[in-house]
mmCIF file of the N, C-alpha and C atoms, coordinates in Angstrom:
data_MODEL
# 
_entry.id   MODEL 
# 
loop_
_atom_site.group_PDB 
_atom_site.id 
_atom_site.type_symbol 
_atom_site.label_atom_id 
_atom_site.label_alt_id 
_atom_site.label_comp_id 
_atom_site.label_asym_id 
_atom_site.label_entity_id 
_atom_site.label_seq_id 
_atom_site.pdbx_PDB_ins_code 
_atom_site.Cartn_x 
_atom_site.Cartn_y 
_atom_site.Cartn_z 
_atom_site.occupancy 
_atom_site.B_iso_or_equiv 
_atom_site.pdbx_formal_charge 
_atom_site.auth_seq_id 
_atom_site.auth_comp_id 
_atom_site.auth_asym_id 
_atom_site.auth_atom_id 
_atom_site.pdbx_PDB_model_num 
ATOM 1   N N  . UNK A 1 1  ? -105.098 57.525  110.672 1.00 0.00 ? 1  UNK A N  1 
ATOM 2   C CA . UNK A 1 1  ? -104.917 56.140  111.025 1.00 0.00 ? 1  UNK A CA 1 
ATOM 3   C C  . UNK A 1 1  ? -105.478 55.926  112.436 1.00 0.00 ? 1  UNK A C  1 
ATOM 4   N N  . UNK A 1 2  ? -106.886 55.318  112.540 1.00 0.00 ? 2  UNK A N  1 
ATOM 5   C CA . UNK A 1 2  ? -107.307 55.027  113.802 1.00 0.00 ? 2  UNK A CA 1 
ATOM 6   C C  . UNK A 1 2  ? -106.849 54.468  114.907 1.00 0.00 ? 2  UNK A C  1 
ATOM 7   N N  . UNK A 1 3  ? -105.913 53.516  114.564 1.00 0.00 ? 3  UNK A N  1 
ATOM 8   C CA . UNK A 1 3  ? -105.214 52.395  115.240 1.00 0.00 ? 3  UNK A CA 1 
ATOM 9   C C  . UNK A 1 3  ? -103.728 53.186  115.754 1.00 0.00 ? 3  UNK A C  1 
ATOM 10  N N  . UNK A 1 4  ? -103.345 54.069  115.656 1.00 0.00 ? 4  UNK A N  1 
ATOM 11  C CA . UNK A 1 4  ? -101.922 54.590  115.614 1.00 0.00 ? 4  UNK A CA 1 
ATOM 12  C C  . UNK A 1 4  ? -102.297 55.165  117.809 1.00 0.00 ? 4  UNK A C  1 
ATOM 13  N N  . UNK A 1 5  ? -103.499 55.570  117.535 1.00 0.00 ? 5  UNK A N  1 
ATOM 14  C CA . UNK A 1 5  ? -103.388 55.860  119.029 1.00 0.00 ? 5  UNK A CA 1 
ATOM 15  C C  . UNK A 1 5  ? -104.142 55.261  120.101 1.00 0.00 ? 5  UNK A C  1 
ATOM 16  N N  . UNK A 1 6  ? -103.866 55.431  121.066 1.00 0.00 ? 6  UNK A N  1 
ATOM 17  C CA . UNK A 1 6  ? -104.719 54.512  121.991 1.00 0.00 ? 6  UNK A CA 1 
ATOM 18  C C  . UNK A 1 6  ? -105.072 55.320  123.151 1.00 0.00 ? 6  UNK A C  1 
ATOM 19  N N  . UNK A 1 7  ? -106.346 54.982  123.500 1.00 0.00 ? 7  UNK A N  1 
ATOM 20  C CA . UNK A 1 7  ? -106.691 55.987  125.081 1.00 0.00 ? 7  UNK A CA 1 
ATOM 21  C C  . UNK A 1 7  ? -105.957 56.064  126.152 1.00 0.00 ? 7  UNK A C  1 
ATOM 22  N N  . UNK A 1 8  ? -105.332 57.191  127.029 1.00 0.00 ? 8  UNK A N  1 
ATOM 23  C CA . UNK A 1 8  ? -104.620 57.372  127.614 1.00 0.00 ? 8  UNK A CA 1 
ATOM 24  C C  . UNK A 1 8  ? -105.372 56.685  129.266 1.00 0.00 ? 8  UNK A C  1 
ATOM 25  N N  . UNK A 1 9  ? -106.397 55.989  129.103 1.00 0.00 ? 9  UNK A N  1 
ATOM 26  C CA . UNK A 1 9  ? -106.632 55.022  129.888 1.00 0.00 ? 9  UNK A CA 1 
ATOM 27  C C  . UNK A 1 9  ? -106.072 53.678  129.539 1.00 0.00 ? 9  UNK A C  1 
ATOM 28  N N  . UNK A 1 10 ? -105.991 53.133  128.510 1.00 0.00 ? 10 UNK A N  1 
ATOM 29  C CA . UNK A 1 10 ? -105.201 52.247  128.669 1.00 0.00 ? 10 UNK A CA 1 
ATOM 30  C C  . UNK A 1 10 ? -103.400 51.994  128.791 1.00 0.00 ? 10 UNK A C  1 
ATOM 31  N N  . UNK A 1 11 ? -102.796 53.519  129.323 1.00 0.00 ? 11 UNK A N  1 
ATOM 32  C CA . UNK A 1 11 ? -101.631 53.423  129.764 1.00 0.00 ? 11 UNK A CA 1 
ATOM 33  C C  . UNK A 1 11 ? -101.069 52.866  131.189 1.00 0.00 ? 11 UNK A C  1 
ATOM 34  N N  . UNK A 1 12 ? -100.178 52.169  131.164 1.00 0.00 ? 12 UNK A N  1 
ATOM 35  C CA . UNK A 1 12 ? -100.380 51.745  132.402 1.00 0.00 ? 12 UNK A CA 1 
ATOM 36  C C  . UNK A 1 12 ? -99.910  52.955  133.547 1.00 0.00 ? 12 UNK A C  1 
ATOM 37  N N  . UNK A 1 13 ? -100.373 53.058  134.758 1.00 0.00 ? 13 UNK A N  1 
ATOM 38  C CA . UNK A 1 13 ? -100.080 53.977  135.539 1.00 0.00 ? 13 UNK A CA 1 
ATOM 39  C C  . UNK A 1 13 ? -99.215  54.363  135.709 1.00 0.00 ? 13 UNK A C  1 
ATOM 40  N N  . UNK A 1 14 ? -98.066  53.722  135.873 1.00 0.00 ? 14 UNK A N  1 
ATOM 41  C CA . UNK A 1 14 ? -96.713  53.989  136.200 1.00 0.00 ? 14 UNK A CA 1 
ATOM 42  C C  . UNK A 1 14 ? -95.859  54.947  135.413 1.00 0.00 ? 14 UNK A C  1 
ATOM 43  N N  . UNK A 1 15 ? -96.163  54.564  133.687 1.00 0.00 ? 15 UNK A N  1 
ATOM 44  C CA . UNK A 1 15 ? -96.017  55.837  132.650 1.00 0.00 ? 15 UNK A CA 1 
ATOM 45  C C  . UNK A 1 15 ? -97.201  56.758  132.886 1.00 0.00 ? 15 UNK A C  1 
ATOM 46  N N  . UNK A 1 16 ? -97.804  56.626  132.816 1.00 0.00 ? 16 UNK A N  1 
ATOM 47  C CA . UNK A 1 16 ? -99.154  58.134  133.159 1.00 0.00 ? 16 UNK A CA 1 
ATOM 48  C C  . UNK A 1 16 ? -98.531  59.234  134.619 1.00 0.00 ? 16 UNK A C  1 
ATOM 49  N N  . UNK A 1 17 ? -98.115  58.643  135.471 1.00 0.00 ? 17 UNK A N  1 
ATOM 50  C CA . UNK A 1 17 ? -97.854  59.221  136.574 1.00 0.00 ? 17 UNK A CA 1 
ATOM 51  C C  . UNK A 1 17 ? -96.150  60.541  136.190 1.00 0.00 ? 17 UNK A C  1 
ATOM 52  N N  . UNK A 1 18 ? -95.861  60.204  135.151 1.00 0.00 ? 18 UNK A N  1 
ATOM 53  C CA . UNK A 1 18 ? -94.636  60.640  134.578 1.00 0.00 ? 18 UNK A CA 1 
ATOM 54  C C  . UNK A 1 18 ? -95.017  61.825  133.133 1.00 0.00 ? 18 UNK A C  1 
ATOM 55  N N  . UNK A 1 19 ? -96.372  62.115  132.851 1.00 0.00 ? 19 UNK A N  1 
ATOM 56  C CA . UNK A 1 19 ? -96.311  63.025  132.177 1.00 0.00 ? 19 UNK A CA 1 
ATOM 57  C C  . UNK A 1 19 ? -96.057  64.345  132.218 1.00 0.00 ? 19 UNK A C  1 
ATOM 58  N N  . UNK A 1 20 ? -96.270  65.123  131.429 1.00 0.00 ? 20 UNK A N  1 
ATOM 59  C CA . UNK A 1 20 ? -95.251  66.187  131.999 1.00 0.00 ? 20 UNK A CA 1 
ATOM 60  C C  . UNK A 1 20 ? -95.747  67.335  131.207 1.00 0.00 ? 20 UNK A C  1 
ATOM 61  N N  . UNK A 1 21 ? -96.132  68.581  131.383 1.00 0.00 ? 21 UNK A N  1 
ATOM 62  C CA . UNK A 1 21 ? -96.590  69.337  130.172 1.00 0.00 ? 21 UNK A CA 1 
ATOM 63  C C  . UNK A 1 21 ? -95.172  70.458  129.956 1.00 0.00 ? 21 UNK A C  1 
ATOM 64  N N  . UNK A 1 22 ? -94.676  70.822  128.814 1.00 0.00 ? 22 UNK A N  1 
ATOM 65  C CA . UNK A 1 22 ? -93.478  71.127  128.407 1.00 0.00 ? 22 UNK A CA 1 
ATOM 66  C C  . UNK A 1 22 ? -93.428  72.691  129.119 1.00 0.00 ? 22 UNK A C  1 
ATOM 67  N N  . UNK A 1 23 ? -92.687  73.123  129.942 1.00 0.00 ? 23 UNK A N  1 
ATOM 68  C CA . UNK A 1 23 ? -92.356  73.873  130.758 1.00 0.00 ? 23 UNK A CA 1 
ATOM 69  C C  . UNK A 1 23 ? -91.963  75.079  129.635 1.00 0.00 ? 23 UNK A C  1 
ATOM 70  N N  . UNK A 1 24 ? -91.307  74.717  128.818 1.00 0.00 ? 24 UNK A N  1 
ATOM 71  C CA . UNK A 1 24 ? -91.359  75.821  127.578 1.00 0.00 ? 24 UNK A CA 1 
ATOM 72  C C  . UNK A 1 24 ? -92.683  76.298  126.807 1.00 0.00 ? 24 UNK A C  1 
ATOM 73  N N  . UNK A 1 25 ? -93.037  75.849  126.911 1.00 0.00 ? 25 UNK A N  1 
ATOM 74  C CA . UNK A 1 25 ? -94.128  75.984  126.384 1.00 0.00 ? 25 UNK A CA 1 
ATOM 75  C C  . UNK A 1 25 ? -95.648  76.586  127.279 1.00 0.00 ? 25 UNK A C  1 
ATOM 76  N N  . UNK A 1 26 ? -95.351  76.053  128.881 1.00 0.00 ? 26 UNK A N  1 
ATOM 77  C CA . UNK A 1 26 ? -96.011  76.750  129.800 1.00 0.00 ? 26 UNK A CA 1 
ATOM 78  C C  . UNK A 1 26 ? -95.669  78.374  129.697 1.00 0.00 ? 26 UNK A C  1 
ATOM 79  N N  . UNK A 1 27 ? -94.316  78.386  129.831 1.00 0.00 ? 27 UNK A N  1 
ATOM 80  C CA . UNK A 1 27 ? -93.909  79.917  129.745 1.00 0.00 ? 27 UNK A CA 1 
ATOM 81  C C  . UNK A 1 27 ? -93.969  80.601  129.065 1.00 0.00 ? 27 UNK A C  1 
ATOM 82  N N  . UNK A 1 28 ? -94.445  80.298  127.575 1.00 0.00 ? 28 UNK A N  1 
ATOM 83  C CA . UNK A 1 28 ? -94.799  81.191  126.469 1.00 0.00 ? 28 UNK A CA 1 
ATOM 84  C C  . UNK A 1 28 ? -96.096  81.369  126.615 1.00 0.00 ? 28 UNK A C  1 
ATOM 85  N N  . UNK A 1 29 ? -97.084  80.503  126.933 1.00 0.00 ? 29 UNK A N  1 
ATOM 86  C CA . UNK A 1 29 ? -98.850  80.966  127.137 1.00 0.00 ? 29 UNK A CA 1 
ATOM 87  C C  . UNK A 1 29 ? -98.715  81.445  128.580 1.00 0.00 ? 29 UNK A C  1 
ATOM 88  N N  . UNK A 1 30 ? -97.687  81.492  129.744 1.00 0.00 ? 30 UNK A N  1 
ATOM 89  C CA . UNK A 1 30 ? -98.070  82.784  130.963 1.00 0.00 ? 30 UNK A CA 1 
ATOM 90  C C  . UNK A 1 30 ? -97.801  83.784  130.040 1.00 0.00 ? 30 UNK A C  1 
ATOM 91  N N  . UNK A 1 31 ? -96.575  84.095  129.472 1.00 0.00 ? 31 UNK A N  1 
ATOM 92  C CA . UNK A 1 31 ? -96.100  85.398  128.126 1.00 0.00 ? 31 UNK A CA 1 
ATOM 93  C C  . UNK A 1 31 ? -97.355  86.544  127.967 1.00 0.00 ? 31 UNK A C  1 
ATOM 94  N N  . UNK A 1 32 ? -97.888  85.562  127.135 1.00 0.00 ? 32 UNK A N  1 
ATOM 95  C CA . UNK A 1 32 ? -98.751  86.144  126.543 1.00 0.00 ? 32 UNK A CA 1 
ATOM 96  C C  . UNK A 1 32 ? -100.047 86.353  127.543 1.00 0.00 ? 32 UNK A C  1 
ATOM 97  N N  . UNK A 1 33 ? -100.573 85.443  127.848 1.00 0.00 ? 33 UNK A N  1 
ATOM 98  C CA . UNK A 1 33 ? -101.790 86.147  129.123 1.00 0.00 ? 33 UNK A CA 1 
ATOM 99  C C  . UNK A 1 33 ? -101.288 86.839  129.927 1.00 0.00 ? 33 UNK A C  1 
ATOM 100 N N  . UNK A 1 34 ? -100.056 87.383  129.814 1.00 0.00 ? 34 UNK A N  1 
ATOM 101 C CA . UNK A 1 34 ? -100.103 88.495  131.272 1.00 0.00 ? 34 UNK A CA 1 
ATOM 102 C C  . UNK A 1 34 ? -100.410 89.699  130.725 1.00 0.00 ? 34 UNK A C  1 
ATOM 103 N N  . UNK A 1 35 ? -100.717 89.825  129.296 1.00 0.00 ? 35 UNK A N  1 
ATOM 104 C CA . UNK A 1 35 ? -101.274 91.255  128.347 1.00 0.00 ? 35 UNK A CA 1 
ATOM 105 C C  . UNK A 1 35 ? -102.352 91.179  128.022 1.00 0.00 ? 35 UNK A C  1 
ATOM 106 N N  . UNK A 1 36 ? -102.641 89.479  127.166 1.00 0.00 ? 36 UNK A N  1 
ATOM 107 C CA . UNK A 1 36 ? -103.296 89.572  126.371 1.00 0.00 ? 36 UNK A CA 1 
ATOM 108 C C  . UNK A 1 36 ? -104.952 88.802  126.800 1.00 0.00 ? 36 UNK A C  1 
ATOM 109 N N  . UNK A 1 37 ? -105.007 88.947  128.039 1.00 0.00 ? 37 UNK A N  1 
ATOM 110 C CA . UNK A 1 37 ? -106.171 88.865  128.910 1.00 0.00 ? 37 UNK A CA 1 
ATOM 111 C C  . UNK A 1 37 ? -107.544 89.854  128.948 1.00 0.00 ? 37 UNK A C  1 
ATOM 112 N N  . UNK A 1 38 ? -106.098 91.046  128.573 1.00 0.00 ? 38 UNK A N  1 
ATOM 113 C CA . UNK A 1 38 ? -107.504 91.759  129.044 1.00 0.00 ? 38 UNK A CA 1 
ATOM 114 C C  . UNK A 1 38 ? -108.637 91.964  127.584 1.00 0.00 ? 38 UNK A C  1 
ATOM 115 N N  . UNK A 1 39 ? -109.642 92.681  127.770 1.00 0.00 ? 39 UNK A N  1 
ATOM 116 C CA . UNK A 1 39 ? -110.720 92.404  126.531 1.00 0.00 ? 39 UNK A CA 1 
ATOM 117 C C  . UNK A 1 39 ? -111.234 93.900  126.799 1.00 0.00 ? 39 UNK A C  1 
ATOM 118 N N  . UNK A 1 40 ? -110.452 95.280  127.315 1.00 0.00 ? 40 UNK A N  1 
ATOM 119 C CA . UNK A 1 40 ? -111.552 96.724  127.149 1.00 0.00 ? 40 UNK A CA 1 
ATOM 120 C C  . UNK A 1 40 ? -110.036 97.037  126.165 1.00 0.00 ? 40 UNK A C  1 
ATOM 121 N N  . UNK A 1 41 ? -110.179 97.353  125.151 1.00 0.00 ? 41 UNK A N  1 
ATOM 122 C CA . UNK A 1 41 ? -109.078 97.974  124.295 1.00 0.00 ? 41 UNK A CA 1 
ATOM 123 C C  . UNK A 1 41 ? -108.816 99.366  124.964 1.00 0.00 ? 41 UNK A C  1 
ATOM 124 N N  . UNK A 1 42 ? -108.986 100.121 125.899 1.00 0.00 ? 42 UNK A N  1 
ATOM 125 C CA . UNK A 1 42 ? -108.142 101.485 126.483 1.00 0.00 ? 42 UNK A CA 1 
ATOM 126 C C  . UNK A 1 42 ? -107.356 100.556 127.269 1.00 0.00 ? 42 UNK A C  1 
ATOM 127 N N  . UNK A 1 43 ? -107.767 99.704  128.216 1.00 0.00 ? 43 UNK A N  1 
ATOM 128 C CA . UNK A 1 43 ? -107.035 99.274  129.074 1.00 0.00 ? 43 UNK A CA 1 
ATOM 129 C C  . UNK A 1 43 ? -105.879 98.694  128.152 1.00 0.00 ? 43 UNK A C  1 
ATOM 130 N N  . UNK A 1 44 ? -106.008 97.884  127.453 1.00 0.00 ? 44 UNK A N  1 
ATOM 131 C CA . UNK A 1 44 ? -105.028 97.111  126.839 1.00 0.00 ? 44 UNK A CA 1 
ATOM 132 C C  . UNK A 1 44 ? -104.501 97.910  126.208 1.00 0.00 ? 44 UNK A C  1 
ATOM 133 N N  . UNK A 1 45 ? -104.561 99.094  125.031 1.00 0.00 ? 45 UNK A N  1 
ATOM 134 C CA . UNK A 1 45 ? -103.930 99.891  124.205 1.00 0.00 ? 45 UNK A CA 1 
ATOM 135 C C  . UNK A 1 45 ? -103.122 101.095 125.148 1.00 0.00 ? 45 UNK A C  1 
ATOM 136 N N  . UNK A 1 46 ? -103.951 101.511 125.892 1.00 0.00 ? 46 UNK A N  1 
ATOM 137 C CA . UNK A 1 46 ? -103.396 102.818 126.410 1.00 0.00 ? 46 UNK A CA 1 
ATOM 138 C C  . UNK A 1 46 ? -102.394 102.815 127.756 1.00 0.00 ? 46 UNK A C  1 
ATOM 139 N N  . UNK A 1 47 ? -103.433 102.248 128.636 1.00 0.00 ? 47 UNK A N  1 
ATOM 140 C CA . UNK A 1 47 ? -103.230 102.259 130.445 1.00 0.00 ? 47 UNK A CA 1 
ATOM 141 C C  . UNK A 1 47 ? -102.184 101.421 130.668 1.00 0.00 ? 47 UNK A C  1 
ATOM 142 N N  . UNK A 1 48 ? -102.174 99.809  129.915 1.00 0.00 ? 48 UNK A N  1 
ATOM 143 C CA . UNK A 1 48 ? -101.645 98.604  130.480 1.00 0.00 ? 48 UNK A CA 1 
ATOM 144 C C  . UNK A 1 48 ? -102.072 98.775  131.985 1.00 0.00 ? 48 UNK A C  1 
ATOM 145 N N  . UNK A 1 49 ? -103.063 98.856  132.671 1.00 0.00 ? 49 UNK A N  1 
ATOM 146 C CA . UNK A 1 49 ? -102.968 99.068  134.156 1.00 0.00 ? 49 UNK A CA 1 
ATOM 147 C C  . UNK A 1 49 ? -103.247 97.568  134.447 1.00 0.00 ? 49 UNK A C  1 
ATOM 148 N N  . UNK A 1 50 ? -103.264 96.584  133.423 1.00 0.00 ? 50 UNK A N  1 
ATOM 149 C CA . UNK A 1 50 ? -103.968 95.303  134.405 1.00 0.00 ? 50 UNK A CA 1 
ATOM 150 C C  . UNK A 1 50 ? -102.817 94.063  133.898 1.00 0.00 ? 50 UNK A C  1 
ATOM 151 N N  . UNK A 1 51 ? -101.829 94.557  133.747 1.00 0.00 ? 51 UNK A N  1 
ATOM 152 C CA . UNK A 1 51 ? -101.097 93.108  133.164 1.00 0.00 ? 51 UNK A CA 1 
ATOM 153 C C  . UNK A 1 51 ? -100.290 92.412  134.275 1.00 0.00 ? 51 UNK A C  1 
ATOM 154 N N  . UNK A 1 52 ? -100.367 91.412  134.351 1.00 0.00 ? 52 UNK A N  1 
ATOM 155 C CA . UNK A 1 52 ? -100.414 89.980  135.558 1.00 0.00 ? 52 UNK A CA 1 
ATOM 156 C C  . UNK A 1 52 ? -98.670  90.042  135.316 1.00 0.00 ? 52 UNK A C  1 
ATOM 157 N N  . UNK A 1 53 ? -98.325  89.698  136.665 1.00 0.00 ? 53 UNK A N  1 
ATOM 158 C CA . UNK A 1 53 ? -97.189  89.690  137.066 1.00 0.00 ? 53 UNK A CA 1 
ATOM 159 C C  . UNK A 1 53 ? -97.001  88.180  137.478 1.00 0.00 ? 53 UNK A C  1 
ATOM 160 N N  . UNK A 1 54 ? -96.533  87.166  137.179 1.00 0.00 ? 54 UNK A N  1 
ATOM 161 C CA . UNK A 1 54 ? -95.990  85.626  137.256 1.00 0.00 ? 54 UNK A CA 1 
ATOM 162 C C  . UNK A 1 54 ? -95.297  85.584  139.262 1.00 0.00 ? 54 UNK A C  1 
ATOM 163 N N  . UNK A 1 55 ? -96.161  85.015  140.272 1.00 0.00 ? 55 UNK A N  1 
ATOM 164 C CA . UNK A 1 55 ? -95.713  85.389  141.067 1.00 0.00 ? 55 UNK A CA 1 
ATOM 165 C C  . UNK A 1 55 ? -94.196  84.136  141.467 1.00 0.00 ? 55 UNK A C  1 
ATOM 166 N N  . UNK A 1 56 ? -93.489  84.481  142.026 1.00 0.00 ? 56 UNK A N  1 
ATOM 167 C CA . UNK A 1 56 ? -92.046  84.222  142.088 1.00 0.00 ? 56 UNK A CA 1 
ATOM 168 C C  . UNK A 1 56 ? -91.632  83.096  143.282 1.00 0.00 ? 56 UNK A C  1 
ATOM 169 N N  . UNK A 1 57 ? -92.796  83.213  144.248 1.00 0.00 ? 57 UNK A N  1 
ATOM 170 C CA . UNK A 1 57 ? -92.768  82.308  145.564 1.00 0.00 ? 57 UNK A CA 1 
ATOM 171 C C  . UNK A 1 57 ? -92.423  80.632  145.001 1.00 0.00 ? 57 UNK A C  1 
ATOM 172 N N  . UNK A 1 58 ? -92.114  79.995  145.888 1.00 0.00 ? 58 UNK A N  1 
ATOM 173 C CA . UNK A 1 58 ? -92.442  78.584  145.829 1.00 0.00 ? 58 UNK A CA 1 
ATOM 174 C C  . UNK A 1 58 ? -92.605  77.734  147.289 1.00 0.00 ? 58 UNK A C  1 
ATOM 175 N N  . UNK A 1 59 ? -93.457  77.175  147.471 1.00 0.00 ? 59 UNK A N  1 
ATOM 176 C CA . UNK A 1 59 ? -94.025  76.519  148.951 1.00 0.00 ? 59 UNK A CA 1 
ATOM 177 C C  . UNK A 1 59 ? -93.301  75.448  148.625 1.00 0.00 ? 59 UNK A C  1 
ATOM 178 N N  . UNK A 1 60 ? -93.444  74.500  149.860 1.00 0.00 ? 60 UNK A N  1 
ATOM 179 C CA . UNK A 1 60 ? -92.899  73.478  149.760 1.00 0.00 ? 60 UNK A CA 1 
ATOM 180 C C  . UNK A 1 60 ? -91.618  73.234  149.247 1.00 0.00 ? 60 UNK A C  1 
ATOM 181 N N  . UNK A 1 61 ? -90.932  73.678  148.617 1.00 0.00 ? 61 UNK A N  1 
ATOM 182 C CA . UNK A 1 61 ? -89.810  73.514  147.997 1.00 0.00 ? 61 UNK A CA 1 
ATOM 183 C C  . UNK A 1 61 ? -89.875  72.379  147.450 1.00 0.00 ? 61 UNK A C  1 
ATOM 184 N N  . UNK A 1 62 ? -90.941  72.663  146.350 1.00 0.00 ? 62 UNK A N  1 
ATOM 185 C CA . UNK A 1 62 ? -91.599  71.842  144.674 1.00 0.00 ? 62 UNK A CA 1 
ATOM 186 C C  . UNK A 1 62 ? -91.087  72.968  144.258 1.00 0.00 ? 62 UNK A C  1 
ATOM 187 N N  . UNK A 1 63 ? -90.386  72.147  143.212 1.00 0.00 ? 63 UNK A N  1 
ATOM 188 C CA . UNK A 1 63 ? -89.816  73.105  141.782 1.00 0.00 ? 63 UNK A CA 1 
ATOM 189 C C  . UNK A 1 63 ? -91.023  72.436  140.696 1.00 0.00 ? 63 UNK A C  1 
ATOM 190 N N  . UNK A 1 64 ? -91.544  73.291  139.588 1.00 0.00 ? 64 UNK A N  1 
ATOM 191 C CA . UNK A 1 64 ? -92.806  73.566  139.120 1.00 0.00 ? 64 UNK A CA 1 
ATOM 192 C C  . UNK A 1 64 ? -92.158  73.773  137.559 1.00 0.00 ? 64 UNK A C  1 
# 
């Protein structure tokens, strides 16, 4: 149904400024790229020597 959606340019700003990408859902794709990044199969099968650690800081004191 063509008509069901509309360009997220014609939202008015005030709702646009309020979107939000689902924080659950952020944390399941860091999950997985902190393994599944790498692309030499020893590294990934054997070593794990390269899997990303989510760093813990926060500046400003913005919660994220």
């Amino acid at each position: 149904m063509p008509s069901l959606f509309l360009s997220i340019d014609e939202m008015p700003l005030g709702l646009r400024q309020h979107l939000r990408y689902p924080r659950d859902l952020f944390e399941i794709q860091v999950d997985k790229l902190n393994t599944y990044h790498m692309t030499v199969p020893q590294v990934f099968l054997t070593n794990r020597e390269d899997v990303w650690v989510p760093p813990k800081e926060r500046y400003g004191g913005e919660r994220f």
